[in-house]
N, CA and C of each residue as an Amber inpcrd file, in Angstrom:
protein
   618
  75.6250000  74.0970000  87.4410000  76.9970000  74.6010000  87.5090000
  77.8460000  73.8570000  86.4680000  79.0120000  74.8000000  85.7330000
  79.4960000  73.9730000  84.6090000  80.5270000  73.2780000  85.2300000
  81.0100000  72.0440000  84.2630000  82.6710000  71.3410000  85.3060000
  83.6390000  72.3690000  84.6650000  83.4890000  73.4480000  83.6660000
  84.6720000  74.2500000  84.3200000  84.7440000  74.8850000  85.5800000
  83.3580000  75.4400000  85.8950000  83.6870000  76.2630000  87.2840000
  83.7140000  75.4540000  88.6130000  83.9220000  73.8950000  88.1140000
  83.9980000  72.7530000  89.1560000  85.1510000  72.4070000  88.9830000
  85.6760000  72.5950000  88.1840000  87.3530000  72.4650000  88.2830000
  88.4130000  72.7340000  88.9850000  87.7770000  74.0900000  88.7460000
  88.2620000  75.3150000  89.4920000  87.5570000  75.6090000  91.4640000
  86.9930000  75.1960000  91.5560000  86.1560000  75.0510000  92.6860000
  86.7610000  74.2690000  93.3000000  86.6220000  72.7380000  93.2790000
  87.3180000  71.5540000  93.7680000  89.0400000  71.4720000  94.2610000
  89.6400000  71.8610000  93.5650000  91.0770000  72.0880000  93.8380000
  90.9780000  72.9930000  94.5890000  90.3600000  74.6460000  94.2780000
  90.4310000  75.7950000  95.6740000  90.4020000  75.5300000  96.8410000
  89.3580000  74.6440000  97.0360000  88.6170000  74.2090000  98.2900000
  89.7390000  73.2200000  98.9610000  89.6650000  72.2320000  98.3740000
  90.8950000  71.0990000  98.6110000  91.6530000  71.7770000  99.3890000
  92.5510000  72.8080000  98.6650000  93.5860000  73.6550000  99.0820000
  93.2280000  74.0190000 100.4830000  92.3180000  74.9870000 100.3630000
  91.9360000  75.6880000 101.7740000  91.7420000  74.2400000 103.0110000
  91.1820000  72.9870000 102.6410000  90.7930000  72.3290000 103.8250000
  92.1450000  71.5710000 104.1390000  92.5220000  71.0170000 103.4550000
  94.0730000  70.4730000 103.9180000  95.3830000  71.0430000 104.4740000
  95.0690000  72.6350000 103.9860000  96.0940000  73.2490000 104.9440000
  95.8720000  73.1390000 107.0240000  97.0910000  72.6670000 106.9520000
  96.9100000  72.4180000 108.3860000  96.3400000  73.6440000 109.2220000
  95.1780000  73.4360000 110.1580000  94.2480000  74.6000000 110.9760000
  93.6830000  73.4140000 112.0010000  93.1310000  74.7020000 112.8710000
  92.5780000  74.2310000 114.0640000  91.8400000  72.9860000 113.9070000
  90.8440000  72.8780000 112.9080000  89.8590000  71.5540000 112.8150000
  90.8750000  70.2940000 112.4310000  91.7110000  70.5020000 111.7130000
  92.8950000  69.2930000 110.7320000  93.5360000  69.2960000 112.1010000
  94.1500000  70.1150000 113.0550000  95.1680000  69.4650000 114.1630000
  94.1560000  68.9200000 115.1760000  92.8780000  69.0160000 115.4140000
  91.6190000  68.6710000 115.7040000  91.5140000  67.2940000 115.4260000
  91.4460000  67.1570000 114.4740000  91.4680000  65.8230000 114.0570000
  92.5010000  64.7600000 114.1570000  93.6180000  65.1790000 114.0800000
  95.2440000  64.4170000 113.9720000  94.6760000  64.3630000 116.0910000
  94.6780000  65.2860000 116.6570000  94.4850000  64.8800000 118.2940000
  93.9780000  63.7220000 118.5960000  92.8550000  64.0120000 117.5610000
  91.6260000  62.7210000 118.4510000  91.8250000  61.6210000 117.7990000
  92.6700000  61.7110000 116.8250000  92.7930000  60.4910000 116.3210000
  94.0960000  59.2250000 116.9310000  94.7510000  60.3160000 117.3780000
  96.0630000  59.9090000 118.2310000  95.1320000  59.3050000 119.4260000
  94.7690000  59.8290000 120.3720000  93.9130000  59.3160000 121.4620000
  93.1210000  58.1780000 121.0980000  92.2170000  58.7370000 120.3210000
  90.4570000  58.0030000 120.3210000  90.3460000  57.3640000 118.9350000
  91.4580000  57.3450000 118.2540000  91.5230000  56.7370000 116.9000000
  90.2800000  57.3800000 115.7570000  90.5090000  56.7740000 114.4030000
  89.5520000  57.6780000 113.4320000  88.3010000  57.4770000 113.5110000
  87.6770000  55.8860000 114.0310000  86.0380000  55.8620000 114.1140000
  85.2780000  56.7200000 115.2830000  86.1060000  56.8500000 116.6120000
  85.2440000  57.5970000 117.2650000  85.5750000  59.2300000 117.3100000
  86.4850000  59.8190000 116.5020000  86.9090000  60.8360000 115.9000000
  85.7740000  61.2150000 114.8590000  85.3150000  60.4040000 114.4390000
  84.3110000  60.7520000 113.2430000  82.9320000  61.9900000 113.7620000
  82.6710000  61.3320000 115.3960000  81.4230000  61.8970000 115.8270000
  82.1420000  63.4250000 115.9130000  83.2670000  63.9800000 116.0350000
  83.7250000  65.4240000 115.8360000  83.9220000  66.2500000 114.4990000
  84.1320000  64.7900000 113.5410000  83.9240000  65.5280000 112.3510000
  82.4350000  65.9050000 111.6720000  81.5180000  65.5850000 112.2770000
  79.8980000  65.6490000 111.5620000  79.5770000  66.6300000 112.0270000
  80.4060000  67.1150000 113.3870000  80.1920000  68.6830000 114.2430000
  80.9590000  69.6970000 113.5570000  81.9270000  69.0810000 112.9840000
  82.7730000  70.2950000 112.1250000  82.2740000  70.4960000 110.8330000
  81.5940000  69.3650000 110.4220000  81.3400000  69.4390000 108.8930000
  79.5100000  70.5230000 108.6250000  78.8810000  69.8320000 110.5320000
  77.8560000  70.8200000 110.3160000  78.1320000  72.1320000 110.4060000
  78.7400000  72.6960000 111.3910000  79.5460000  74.0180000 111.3530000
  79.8780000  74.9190000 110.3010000  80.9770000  74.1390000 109.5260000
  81.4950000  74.6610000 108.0990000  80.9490000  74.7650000 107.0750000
  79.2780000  73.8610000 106.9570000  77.9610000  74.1620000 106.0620000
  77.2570000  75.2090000 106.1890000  77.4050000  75.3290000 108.0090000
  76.6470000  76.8450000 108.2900000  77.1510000  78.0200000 108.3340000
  78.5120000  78.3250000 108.6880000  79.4330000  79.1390000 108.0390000
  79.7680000  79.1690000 106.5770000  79.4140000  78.4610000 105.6640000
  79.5830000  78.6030000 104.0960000  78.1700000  79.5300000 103.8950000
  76.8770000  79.0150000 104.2190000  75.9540000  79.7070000 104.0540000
  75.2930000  80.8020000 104.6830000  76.3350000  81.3110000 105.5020000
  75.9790000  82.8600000 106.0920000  76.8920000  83.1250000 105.1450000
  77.9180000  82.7870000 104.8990000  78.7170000  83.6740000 104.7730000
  78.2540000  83.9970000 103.1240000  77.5970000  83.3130000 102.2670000
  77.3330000  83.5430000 100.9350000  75.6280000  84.2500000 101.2820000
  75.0760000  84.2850000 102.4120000  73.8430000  85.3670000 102.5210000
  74.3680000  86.3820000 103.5540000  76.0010000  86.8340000 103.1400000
  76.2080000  87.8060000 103.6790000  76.2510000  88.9230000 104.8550000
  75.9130000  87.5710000 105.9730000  76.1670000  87.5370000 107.7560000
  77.8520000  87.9000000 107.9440000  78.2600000  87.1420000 107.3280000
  80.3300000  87.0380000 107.2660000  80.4010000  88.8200000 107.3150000
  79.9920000  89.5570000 106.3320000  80.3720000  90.8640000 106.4500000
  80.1390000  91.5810000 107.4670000  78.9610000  91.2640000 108.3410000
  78.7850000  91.6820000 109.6450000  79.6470000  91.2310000 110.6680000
  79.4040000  90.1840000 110.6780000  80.4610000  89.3210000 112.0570000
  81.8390000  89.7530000 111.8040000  82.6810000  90.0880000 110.8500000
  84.0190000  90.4420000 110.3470000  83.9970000  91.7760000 110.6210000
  82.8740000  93.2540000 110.5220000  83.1050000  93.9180000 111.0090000
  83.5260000  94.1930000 112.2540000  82.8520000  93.4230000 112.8650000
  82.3660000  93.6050000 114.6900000  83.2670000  92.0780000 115.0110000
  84.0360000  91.8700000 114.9090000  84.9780000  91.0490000 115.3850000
  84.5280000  90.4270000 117.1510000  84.2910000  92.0060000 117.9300000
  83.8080000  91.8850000 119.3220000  82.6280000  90.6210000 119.3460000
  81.8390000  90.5510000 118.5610000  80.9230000  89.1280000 119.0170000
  81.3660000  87.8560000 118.9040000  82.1800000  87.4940000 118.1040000
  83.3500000  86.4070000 118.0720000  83.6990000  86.3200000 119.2800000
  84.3340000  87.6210000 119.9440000  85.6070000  86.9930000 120.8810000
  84.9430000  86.2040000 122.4310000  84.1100000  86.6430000 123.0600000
  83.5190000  85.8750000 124.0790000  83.1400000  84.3790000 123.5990000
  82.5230000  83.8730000 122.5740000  82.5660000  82.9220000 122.1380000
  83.8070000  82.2090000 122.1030000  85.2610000  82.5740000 121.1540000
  86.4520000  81.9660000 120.9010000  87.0400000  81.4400000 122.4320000
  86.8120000  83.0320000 123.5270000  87.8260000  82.5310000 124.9510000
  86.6920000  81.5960000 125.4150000  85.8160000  81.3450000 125.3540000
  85.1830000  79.8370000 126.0100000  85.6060000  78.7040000 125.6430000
  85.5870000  78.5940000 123.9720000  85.8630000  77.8760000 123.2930000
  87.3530000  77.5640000 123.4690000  87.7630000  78.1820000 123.6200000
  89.6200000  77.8590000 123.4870000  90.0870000  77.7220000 125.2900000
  89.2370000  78.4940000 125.7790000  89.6910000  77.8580000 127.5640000
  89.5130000  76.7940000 127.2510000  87.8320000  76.3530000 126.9050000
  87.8950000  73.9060000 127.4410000  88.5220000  73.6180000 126.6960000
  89.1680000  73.8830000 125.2380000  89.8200000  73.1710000 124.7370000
  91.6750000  72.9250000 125.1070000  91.8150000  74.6980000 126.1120000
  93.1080000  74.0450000 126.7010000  93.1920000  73.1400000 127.9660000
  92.1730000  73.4040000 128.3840000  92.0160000  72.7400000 129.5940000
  92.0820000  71.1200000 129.3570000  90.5810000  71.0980000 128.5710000
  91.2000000  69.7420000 127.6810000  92.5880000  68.5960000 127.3980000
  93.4090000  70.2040000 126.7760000  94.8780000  69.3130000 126.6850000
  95.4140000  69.3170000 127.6410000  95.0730000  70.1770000 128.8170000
  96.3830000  70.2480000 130.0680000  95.7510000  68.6820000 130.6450000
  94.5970000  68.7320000 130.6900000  94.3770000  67.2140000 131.1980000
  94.9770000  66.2670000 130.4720000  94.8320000  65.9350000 129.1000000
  95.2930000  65.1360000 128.2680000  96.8190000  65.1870000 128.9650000
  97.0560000  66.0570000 128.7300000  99.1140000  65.9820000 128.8480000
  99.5210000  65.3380000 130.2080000  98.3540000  65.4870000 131.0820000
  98.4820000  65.1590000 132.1570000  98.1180000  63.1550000 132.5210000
  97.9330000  62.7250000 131.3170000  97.2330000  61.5180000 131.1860000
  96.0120000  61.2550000 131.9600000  95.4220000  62.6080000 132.3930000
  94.0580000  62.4530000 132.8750000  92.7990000  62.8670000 131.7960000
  91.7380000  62.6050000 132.1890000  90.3040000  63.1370000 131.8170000
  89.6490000  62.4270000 130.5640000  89.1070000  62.5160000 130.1960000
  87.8390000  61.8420000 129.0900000  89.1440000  61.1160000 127.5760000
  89.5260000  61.9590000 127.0150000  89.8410000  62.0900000 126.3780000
  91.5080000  61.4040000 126.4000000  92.3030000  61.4270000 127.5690000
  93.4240000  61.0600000 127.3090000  93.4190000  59.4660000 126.9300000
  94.7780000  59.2480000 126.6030000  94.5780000  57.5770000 126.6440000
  94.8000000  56.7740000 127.7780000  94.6670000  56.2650000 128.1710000
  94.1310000  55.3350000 129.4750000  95.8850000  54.6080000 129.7500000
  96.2800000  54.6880000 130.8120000  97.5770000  53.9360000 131.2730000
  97.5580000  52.3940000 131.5140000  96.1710000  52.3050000 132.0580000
  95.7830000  51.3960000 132.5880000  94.5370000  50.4670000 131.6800000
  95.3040000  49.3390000 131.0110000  94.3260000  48.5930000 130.1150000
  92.7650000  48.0040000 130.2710000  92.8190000  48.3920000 131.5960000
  91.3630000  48.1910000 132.0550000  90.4700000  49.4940000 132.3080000
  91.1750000  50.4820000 131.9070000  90.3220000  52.0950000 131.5680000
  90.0010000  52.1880000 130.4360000  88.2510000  52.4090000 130.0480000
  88.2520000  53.1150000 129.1510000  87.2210000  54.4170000 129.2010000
  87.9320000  54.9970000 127.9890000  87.3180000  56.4580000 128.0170000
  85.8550000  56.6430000 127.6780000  85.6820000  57.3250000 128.1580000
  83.9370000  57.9900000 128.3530000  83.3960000  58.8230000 127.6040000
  84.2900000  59.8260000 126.9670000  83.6450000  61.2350000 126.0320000
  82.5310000  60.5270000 125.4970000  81.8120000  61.5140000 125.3540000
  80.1890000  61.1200000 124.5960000  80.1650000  61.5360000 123.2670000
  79.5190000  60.9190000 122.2800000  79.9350000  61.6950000 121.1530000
  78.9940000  62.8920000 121.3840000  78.2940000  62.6580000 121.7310000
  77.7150000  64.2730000 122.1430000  78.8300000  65.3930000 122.5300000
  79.9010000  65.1080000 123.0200000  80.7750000  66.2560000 123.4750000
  81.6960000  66.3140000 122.3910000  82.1650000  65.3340000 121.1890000
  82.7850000  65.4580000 120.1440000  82.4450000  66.0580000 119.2770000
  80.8580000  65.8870000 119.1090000  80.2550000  66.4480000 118.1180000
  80.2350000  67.9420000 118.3480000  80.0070000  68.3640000 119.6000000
  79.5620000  69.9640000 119.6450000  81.2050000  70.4380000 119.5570000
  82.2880000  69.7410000 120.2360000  83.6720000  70.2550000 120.2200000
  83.8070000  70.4580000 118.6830000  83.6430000  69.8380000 117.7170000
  83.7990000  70.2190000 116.0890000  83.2150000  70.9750000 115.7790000
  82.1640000  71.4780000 116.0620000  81.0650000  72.1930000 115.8820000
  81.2400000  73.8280000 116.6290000  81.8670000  73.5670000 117.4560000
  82.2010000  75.0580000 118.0490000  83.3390000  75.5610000 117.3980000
  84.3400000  74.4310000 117.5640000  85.7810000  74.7520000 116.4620000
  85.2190000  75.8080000 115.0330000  84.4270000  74.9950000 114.3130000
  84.6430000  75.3390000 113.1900000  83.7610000  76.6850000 112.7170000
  82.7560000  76.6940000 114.0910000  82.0130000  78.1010000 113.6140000
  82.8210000  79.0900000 114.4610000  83.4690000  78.9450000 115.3880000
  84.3300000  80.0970000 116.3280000  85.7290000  80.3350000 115.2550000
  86.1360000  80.0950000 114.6380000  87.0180000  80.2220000 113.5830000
  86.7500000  81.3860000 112.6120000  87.2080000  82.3500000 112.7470000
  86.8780000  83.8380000 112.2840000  87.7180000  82.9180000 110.4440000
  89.1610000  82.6540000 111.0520000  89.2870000  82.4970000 109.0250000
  88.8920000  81.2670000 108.5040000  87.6150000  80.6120000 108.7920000
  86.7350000  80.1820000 108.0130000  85.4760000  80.8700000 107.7040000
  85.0160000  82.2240000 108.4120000  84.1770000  82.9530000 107.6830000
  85.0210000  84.1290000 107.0750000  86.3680000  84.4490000 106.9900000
  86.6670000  85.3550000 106.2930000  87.1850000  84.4600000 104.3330000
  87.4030000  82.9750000 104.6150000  87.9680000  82.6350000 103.3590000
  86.7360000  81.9290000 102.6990000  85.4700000  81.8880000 103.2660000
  84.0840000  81.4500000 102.6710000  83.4220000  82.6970000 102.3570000
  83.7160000  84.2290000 102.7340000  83.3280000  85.3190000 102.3830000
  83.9130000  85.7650000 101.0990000  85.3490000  85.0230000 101.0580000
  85.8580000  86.0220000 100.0030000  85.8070000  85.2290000  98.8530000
  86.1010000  83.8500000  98.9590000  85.9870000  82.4330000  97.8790000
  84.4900000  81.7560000  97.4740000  83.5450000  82.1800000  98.1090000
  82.2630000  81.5190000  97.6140000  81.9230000  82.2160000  96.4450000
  81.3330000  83.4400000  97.0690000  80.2570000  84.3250000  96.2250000
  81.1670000  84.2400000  94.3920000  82.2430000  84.4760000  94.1540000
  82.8830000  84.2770000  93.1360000  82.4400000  82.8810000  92.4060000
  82.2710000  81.6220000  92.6080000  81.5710000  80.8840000  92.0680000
  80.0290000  79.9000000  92.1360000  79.8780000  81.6180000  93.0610000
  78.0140000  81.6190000  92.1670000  77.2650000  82.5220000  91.1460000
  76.2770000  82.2480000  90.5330000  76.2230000  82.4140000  89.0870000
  74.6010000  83.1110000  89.1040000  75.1070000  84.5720000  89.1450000
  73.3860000  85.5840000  89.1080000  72.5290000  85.0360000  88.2830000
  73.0030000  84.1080000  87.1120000  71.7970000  84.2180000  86.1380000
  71.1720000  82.6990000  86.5360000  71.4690000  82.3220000  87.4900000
  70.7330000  80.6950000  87.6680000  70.2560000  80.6550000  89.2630000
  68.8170000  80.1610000  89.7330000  68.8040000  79.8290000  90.8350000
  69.8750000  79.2970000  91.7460000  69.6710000  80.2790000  92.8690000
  70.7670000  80.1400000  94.0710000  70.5740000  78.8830000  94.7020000
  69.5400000  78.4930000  94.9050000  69.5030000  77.4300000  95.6660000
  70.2250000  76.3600000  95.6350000  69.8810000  75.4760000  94.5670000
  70.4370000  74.0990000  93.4110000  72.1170000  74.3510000  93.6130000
  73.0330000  76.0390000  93.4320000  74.1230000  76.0240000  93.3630000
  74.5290000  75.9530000  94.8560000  74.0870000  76.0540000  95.5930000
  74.1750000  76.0510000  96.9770000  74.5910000  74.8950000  97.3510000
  73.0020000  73.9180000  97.3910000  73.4180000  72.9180000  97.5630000
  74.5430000  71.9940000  96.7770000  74.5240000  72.3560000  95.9430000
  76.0440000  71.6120000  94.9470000  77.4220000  71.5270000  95.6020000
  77.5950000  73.4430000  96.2870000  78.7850000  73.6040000  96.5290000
  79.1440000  73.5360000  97.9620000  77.9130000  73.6690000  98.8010000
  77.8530000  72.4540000 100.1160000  78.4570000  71.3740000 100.8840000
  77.3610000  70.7400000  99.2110000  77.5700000  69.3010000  99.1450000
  79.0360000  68.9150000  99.1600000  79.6640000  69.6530000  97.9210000
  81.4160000  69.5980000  97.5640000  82.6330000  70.2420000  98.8560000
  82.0710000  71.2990000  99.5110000  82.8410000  71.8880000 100.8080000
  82.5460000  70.7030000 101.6130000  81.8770000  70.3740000 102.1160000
  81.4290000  69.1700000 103.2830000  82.5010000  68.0550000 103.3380000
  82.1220000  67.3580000 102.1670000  82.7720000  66.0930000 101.5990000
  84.5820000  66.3490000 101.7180000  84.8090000  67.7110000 101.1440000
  86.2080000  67.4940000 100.7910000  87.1910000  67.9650000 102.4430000
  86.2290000  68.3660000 103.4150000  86.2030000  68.3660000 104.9060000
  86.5110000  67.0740000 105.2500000  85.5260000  66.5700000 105.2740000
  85.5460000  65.1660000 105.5940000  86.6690000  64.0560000 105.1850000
  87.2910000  64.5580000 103.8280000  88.3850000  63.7550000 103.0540000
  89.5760000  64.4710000 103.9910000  89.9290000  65.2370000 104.2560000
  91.0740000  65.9870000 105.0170000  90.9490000  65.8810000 106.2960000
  89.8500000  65.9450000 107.1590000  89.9750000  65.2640000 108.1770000
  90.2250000  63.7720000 108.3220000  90.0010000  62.9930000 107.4260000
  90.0520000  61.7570000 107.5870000  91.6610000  61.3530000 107.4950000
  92.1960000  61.9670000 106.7460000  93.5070000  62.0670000 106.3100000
  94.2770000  62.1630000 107.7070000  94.0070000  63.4340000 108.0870000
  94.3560000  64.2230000 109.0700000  94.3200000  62.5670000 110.7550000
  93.0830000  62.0110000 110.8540000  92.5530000  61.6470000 111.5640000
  93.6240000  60.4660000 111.5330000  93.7490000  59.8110000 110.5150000
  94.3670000  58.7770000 110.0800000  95.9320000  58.8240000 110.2170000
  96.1490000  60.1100000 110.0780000  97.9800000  60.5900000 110.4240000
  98.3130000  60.3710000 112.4070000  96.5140000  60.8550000 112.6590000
  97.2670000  60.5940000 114.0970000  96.9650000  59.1540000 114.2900000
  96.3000000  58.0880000 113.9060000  95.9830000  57.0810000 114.6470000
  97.1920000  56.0430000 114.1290000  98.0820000  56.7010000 112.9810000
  99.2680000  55.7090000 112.7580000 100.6690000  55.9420000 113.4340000
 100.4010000  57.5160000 114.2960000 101.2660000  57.5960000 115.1960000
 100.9690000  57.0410000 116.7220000  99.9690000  57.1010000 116.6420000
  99.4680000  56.0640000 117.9980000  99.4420000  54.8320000 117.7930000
  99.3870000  54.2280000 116.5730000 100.2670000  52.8530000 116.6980000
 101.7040000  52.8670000 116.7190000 102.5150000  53.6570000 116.0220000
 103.6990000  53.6010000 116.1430000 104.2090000  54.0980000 117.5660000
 103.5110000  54.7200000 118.3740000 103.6520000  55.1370000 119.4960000
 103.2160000  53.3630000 121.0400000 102.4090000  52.7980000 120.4700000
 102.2490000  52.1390000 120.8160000 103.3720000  50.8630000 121.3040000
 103.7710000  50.8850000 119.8790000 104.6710000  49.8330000 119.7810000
 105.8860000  49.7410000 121.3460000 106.2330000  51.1260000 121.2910000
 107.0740000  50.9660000 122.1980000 106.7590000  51.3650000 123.7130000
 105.2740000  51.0630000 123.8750000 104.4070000  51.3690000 125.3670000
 104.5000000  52.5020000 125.9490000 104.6400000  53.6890000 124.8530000
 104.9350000  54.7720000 125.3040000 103.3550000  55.5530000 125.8190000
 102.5460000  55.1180000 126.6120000 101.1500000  55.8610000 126.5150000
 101.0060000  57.3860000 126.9030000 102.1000000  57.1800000 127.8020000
 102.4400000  58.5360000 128.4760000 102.9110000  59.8650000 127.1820000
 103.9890000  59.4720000 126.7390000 104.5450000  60.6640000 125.3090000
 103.3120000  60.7640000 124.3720000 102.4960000  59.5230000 123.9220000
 101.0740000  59.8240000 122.9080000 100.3030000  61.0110000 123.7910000
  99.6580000  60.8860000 124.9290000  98.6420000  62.2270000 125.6440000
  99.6180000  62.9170000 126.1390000 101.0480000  63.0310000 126.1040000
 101.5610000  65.1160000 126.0160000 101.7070000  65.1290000 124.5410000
 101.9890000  64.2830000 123.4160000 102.0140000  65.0200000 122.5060000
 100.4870000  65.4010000 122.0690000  99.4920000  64.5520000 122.4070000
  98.2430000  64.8510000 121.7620000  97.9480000  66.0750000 122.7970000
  98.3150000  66.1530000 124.3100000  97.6970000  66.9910000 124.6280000
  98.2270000  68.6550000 123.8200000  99.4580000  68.8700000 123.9440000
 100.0030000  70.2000000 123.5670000  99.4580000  70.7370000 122.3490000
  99.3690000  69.4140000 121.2280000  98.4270000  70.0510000 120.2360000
  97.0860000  70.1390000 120.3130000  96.4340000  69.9710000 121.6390000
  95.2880000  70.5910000 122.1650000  94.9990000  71.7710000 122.4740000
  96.0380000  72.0650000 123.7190000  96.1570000  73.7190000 123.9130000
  96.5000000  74.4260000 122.6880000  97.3250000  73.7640000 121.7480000
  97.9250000  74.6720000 120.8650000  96.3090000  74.9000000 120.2590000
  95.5320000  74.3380000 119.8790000  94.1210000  74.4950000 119.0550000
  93.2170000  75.3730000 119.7300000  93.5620000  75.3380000 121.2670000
  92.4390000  76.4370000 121.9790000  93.0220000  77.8000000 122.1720000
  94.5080000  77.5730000 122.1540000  95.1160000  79.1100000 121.7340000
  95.0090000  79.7150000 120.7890000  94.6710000  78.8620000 119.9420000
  94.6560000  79.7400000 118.4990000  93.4090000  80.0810000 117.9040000
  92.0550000  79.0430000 118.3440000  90.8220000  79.7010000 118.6350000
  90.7530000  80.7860000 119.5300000  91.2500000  80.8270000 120.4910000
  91.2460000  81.9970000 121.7450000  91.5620000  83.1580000 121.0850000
  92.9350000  83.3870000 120.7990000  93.5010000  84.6500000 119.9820000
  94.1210000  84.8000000 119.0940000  93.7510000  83.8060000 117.7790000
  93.7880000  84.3930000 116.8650000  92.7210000  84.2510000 115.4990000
């Protein structure tokens, strides 16, 4: 692949992952709660997700699933019920995930349940297979093995995931110190929770 059409690639992408979406307010949540290292085990679920949605969607699965919208949606309302449920607990300063009132609680989530929560996020997300359907195939190149460019542009979607969540991750864990400061534990899990529900509503229906 040439670094012009990596030029041009790199910034697109950038663009698309830093705009704030379900996985980026995903991340700002858990980072508020559970801070950015154990936030990480949700991003390797989102980042596997968004590898496997890049590569249907460039062997041309995306055009099917986008027709038929209907196989999405039983998936999304599962997905977006635990994740409001999730926050109503959070808001409630209860369950896995909230932050603990009590300095001698700590939380339990497994990264096993972080990991698949990123991982469902990011493949139940209809406009990440509609903007990997319409933005990939454009910078791949008929006259050169598919493979090699694949993995290149993967490699480059993954990573620049990972840079925006981290960002993202890092925005909430400096409001949970600043939240800290003034022993507010209670205002950190309703604000982290609401932007929970808000993430399973918007997986749910839209």
């Amino acid at each position: 692949m040439s670094l012009a059409l990596l030029s041009v690639f790199v910034p697109t992408f950038f663009f698309v992952s830093i705009t704030p979406g379900m996985c980026m307010t995903l991340a700002m949540t858990l980072g508020i709660t559970l801070g950015v290292r154990r936030t990480l085990w949700m991003m390797w679920g989102e980042m596997l997700g968004v590898a496997l949605v890049a590569l249907l969607a460039v062997m041309g699965v995306a055009t099917l699933m986008l027709a038929y919208p209907g196989f999405f949606q039983f998936f999304k309302w599962i997905g977006g019920a635990y994740l409001g449920y999730v926050g109503i607990q959070m808001w409630r300063s209860k369950g896995r995930m909230a932050i603990p009132e009590s300095a001698g609680v700590r939380q339990t989530v497994s990264p096993a349940q972080l990991f698949s929560q990123g991982f469902v996020t990011a493949v139940a997300n209809p406009k990440g297979w509609a903007f990997h359907a319409a933005l990939l195939p454009p910078f791949i190149l008929a006259s050169q093995p598919l493979a090699p460019q694949l993995v290149v542009l993967l490699s480059i979607i993954v990573l620049l995931e990972l840079l925006c969540m981290l960002i993202y991750a890092s925005g909430g864990k400096a409001m949970r110190v600043f939240l800290q400061q003034t022993h507010n534990v209670r205002l950190m899990n309703r604000i982290a929770g609401s932007l929970m529900v808000g993430v399973g509503v918007w997986l749910a229906f839209f």
